[in-house]
N, C-alpha and C positions, 0 to 999 in steps of 0.2 A: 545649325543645331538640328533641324528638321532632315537634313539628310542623314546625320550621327547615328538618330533613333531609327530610323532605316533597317540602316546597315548592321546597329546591332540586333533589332529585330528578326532578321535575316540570319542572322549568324545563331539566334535563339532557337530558330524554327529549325535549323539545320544541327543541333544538338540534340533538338526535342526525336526528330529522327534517329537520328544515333541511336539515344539510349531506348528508345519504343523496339527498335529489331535487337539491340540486346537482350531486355527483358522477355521478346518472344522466343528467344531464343535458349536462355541459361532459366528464365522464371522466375528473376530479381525484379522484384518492384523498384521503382528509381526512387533514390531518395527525398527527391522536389522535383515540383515541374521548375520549367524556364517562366519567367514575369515578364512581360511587359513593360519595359521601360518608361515609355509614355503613360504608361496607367500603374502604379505598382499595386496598385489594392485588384486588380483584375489581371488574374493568372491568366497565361495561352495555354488552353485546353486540346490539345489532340485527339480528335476524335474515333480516330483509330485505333489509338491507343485503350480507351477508355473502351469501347466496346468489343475489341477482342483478347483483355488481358485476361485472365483467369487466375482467381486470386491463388495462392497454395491450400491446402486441403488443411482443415485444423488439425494442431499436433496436443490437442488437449489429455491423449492417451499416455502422452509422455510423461505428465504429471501426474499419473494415478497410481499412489503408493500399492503395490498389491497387499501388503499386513493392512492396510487401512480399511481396503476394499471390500478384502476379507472379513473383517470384522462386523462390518457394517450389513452383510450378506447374510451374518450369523443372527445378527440381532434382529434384520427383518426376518429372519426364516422362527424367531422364536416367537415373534409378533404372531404366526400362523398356527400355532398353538391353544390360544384361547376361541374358545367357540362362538361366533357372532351370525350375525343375521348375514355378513356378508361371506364369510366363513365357517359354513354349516360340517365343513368336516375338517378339523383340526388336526394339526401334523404331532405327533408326538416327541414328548420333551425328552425323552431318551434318546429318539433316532437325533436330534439337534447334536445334544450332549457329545454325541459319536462322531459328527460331524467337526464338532471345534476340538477334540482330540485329533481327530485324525490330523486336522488342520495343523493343529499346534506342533504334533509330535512328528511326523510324516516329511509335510510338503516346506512348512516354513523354514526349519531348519536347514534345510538342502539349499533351500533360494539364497539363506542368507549366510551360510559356508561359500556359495558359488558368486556372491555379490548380485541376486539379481533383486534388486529391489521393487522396482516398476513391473507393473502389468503388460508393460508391449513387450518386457525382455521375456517374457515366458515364452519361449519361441517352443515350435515342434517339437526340434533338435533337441532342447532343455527338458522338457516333460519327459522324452522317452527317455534319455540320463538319470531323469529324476526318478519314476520307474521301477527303471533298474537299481540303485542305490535302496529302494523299499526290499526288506528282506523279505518280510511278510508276506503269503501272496496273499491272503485279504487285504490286508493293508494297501498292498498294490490298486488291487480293484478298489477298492475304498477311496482310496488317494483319485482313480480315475473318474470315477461316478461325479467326487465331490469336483473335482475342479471342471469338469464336463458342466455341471450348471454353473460354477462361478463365470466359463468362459461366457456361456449362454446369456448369463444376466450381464455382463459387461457389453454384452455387443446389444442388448436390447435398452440397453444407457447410453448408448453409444459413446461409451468409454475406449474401445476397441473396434477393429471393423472384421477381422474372421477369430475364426476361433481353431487355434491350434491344433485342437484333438481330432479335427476331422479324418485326418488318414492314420489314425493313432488306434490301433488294436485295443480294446478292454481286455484286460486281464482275466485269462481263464479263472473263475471258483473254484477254489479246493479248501473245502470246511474240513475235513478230516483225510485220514489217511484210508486207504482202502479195508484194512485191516479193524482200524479203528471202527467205519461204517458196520463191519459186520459183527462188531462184539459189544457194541455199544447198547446191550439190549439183557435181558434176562428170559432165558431157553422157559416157555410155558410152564415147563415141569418140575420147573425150581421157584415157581413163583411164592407158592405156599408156603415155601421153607423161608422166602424171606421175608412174607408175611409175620412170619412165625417170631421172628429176628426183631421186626418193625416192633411187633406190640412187647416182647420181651426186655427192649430200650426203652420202651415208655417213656422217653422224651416227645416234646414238644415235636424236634424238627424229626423222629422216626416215622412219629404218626401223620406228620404233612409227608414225609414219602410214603406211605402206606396208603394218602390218599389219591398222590398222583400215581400210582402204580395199580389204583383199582377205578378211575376215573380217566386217567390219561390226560390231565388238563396241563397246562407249562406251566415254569416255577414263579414268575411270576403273579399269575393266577391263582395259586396255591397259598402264596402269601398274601395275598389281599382276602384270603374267605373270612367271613365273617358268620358267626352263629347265624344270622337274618337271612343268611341263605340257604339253611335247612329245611326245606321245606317238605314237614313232615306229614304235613295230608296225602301229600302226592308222593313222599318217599324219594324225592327229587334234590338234588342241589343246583341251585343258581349259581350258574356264574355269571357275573355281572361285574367286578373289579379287577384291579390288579393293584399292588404294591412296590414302589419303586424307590431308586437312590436316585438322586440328580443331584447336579453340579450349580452350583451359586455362582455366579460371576458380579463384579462392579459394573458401574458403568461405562469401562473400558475395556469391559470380556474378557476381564483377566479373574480367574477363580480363587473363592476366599470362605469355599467352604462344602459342604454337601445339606442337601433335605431331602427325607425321607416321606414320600405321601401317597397316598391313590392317584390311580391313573385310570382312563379309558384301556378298553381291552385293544389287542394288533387289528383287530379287522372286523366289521357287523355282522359276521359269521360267528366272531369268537363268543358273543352274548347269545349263551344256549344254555339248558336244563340237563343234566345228568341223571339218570335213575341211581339211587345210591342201591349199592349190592350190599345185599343183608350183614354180612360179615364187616364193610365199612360200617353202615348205620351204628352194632352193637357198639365198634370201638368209640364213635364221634360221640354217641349220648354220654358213655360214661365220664371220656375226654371233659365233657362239658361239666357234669357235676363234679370233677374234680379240680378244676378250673373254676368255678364259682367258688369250691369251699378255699381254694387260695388266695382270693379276692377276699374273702372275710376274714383269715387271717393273716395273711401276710402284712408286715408292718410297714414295708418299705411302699406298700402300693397302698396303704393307708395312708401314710405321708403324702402321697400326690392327691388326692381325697380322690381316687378313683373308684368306681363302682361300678359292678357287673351290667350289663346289659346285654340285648342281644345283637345291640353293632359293636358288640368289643370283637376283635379280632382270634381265629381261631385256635391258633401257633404262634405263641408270644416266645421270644429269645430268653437269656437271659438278663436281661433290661426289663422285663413285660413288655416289648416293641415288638412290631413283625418282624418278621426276618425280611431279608430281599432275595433275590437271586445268586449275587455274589456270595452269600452266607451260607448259602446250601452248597455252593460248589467248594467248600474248602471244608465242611461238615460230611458230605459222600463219601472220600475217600476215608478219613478216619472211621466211621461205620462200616466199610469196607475189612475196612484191616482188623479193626476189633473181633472182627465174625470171620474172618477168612472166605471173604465173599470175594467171586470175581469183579474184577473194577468196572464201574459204569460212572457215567455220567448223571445229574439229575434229570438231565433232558430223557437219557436211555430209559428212565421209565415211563416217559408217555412213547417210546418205542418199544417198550414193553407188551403195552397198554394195547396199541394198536395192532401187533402181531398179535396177541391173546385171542384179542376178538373176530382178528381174521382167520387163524388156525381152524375158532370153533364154527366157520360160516359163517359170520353176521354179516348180514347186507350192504354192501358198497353205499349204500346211501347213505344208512343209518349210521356203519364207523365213521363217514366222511363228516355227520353232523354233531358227532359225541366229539372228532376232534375239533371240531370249529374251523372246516376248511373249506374253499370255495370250491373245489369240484375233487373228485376221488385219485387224481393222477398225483395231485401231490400227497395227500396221504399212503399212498402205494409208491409212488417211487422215491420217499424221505425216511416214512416212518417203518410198514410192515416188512420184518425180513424173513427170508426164508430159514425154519426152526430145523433143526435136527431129526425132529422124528418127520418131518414135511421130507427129507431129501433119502428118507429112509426108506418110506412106503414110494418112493416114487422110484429107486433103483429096483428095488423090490419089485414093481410092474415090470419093466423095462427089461429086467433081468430073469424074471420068470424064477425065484427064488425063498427058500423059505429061511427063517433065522437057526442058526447052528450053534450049539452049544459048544464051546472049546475049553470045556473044563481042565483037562490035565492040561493044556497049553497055560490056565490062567494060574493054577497051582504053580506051574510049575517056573513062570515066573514072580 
């Protein structure tokens, strides 16, 4: 019996061989070791075995749904929103808002047309296919920015080990068309006329564009003003808010509705003081006591037992609600066309705004601080454009030239 356990001992130890240069070889763990016949409760341990096998690399990446991933990315990114002691500069809920559209409408739907469900299938190859399938070229860049931090927070969870986008080109910006950039604005010398236009609509939303077109503030700035920032000692308006739309989601980041409220301003530059130009001031007093006497009778704003104040808002819709941004830009062009005005955007009038004041000389510092921007390159290479009568006097040097009158040419056609 004693020789038996031997031999099959023997015969154990020369299996346990075996599978030890297999598994160094292919990187299969062996199923079981070999036992000991003579002892069955004390396994023969290989020593060789055991300290130079190398386990496989965990494939926990394989089970990381990316819609799941995603979502969860979204919710901590909205978590960053509220302002705390550890979080002294909060991300704004609009740029989020942007962020699960893009998500939603962009990238998911491609992944899950192409079957790719998981996060390790997002390969190079797939992003620049996917890419390419975005028409939009913001969308593009949007789509690249956005999954650029998804890959980032994946590999710092180590849900993943690279990240895809590294040899992946960002998508050139193209906000507008060339054409667009240069007409998107109102020529100095027409300004007055559409001044003119603004207070002769005496709506609500003509005189919030008659405010951003003599302040230059953005639109959603313009709807957040409130009376309380007139500030009449000083002949000044504060800006200090903004008014925004956002998006409601459940607890499963799927959207079930919109709310409308104040926001922090884009950037601690955008919180500044405006000198209001006398010709706004006259409009916005009266705006106001006409505005209070609506409040006294109107019935429907009697019914919500509303009452004037001076944080009521300055441009109420028709709701008595502020407007947002979205509501001015589908209100512009019918303004447009009612007056036979050339087409602009609401933005084009804080492009207005800042050519105006660069035309008349105002100091690089001081346009840079009425727009609310951090240094003058981008106020000059976004907003001011070169006017008409600017390209006139300057061929006019160049050319050594005086203006000619071609009366019977103009008769004569």
């Amino acid at each position: 019996m004693q020789n038996t356990l031997i031999i099959v001992n023997k015969i154990n130890n020369i299996n346990a061989h075996i599978l030890q240069n297999i598994s160094l070889q292919t990187n299969i763990l062996p199923f079981h070791q070999p036992l000991n016949i003579a002892n069955i409760n004390t396994p023969i341990i290989n020593k060789n075995l055991s300290s130079n096998y190398e386990k496989p690399k965990s494939t926990i990446e394989n089970k990381v749904i990316f819609e799941n991933f995603a979502m969860e990315w979204i919710k901590y990114k909205f978590s960053l929103c509220n302002k705390t002691g550890d979080n002294p500069k909060p991300l704004s809920k609009k740029t989020i808002d942007g962020y699960y559209k893009i998500i939603i409408n962009s990238i998911l739907p491609y992944c899950k047309k192409n079957k790719k469900l998981y996060l390790h299938e997002l390969t190079e190859d797939f992003i620049i296919e996917l890419l390419k399938n975005i028409k939009s070229q913001n969308a593009k860049r949007q789509s690249y920015i956005i999954l650029n931090m998804l890959f980032k927070c994946a590999i710092k969870n180590k849900k993943i080990t690279e990240n895809p986008l590294v040899n992946v080109d960002k998508p050139v910006q193209v906000s507008k068309t060339e054409i667009e950039k240069l007409t998107d604005y109102i020529e100095p010398d027409r300004q007055n006329m559409w001044l003119d236009y603004f207070e002769k609509e005496n709506t609500d939303m003509s005189l919030l564009f008659e405010t951003m077109l003599l302040t230059g503030i953005r639109p959603e700035e313009a709807c957040g003003l409130k009376w309380s920032a007139m500030d009449l000692d000083n002949n000044e308006l504060i800006i200090n808010n903004a008014y925004k739309d956002f998006i409601v989601y459940d607890n499963d980041m799927k959207p079930i509705g919109h709310t409308r409220h104040d926001d922090k301003l884009k950037t601690p530059e955008s919180y500044r003081r405006i000198p209001l130009e006398p010709r706004l001031m006259e409009v916005l007093l009266k705006h106001k006591q006409e505005q209070k006497e609506l409040f006294k009778n109107s019935k429907a704003i009697k019914r919500h037992n509303r009452k004037w104040t001076l944080n009521e808002y300055m441009f109420l819709g028709r709701t008595y609600q502020p407007y947002v941004s979205d509501t001015l830009s589908s209100g512009m062009p019918k303004f447009c066309k009612k007056y036979h005005l050339e087409k602009i955007t609401p933005y084009g009038l804080r492009h207005s705004f800042a050519t105006y004041c660069s035309e008349q000389g105002m100091k690089e510092i001081v346009l840079m601080r009425l727009m609310g921007h951090t240094d003058f390159q981008t106020t000059q290479k976004y907003y001011i454009k070169v006017t008409s009568k600017q390209k006139k006097l300057e061929m006019k040097k160049a050319y050594d030239y005086k203006d000619i009158c071609y009366e019977s040419e103009r008769n004569a056609s």
